[in-house]
C-alpha positions in Angstrom: -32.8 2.8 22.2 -31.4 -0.6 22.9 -32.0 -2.0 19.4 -30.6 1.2 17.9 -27.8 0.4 20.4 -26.8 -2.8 19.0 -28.0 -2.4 15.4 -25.5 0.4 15.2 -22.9 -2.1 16.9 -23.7 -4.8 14.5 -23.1 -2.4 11.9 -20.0 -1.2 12.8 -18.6 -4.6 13.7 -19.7 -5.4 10.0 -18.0 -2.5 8.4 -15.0 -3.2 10.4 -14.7 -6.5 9.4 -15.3 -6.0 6.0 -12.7 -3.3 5.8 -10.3 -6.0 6.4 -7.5 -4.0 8.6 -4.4 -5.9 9.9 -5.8 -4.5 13.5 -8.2 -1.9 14.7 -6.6 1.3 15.8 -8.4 4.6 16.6 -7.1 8.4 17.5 -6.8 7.9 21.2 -4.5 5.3 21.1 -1.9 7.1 18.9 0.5 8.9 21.0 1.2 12.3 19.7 3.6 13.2 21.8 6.0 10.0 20.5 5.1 11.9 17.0 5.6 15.8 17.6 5.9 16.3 13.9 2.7 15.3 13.0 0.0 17.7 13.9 -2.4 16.8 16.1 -5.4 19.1 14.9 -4.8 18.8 11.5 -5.1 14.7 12.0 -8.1 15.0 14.0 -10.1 17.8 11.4 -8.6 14.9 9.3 -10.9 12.5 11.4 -14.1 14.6 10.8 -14.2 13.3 7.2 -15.1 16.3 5.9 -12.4 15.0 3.2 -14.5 11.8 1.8 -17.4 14.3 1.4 -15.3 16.2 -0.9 -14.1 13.6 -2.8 -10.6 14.5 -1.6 -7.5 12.3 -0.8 -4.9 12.2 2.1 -1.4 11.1 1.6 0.6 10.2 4.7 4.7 10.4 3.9 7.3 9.4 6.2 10.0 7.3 7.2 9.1 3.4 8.6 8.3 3.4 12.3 6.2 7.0 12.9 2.5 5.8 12.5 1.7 6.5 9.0 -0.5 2.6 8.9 -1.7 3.7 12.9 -3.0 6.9 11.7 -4.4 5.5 8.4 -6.4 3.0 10.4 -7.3 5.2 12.8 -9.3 7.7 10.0 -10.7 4.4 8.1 -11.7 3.8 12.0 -13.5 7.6 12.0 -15.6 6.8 9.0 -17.1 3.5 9.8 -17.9 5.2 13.2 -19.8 7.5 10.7 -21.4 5.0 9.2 -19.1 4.7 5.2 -18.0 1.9 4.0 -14.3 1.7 4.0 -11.3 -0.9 2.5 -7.9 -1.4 3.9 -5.5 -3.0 1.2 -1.8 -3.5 2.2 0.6 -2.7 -1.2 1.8 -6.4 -1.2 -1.4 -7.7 -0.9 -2.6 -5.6 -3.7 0.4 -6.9 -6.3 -0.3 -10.4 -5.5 -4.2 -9.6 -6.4 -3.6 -7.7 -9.5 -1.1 -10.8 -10.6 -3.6 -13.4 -9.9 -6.6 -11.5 -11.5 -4.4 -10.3 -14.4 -3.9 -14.2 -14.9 -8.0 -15.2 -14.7 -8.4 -11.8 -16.7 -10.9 -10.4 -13.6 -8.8 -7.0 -13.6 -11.5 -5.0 -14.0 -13.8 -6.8 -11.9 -11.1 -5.8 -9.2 -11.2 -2.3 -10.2 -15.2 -2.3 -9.9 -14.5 -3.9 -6.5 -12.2 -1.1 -5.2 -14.6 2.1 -6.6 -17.2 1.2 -4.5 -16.1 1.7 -1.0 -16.5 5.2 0.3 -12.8 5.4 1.4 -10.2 3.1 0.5 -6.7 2.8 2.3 -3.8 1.7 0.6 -1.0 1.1 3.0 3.0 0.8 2.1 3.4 2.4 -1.5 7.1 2.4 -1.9 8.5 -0.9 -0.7 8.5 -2.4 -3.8 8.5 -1.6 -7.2 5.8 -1.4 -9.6 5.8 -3.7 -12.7 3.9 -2.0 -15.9 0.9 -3.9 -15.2 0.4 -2.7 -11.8 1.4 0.7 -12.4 -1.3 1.1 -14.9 -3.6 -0.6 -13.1 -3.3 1.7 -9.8 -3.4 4.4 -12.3 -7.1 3.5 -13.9 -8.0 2.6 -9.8 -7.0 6.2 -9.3 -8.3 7.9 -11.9 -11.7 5.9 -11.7 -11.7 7.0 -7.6 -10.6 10.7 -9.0 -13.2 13.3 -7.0 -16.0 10.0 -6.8 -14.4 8.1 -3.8 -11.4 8.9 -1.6 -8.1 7.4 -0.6 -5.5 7.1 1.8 -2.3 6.3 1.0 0.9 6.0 2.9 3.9 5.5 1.7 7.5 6.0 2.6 8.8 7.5 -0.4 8.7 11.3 -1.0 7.1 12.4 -4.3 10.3 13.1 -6.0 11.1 9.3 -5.6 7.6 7.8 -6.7 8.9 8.0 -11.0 11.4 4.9 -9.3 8.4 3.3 -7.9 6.1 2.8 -10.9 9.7 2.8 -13.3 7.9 5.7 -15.4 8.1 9.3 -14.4 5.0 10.0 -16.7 3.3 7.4 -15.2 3.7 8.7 -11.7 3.4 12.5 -12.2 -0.2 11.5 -13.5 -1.5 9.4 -11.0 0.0 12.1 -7.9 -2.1 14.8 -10.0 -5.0 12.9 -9.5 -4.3 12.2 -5.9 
């Protein structure tokens, strides 16, 4: 029992590591009472991950400042406890990859990369806007992901405002079909 112990430790330790979040956050330390518009059950059926099994997404919308990343974390928390593997990419961080992989032409290395993990979180869509390249490229990450692997996303745009986002309406009504 005390090797399954810490080999299930080791494990998670590993997974949570590898999912590379800013910090570790789980369910019990959000406070839904700061939060009473987001609902409590919902997030923790949310936390079950009956979702990843069905290939399914979860977008969290909101203003800055009500837990959208907290929450986020907290799921990609849920499902290394359950044992998938699970990648936390910050928006910025993601640009600043595409652009330097566009320039060693590793793009779609990068998109291999991102369709493996089980569940992968992509934190802050909105803050900045999307250039063609990265548009398209979130697109084919997307569509590649589409009923395979699941994502969350948070953002603090509404889906009316995501066409100024990725600077092509088309472009964005296709990509939140496949979300």
């Amino acid at each position: 029992e005390e090797e399954l112990s810490a080999r299930n430790e080791r494990d998670i330790a590993s997974k949570t590591r590898q999912a590379r979040f800013p910090f570790v956050k789980t369910l019990d330390q959000f406070d839904f009472s700061f939060q009473p518009s987001v609902n409590e059950k919902q997030v923790r059926q949310l936390a079950t991950m009956s979702f990843v099994a069905h290939g399914e997404n979860v977008l969290l919308l909101g203003p800055p400042g009500v837990g959208k990343t907290h929450l986020a974390i907290a799921l990609g928390m849920a499902g290394i406890m359950q044992g998938m593997s699970v990648t936390f990419l910050n928006m910025v961080d993601l640009l600043e990859q595409i652009a330097r992989d566009a320039k060693a032409d590793k793009l779609t290395q990068r998109l291999q990369l991102l369709g493996r993990p089980k569940l992968l979180i992509i934190d802050e869509m909105g803050y900045f806007q999307l250039d063609q390249r990265a548009g398209q490229f979130l697109f084919q990450l997307v569509s590649r992901r589409y009923q395979k692997g699941s994502i969350i996303l948070t953002s603090n745009k509404s889906f009316a405002d995501w066409g100024e986002i990725f600077s092509d309406t088309v472009l964005a009504t296709a990509l939140l079909d496949r979300l």
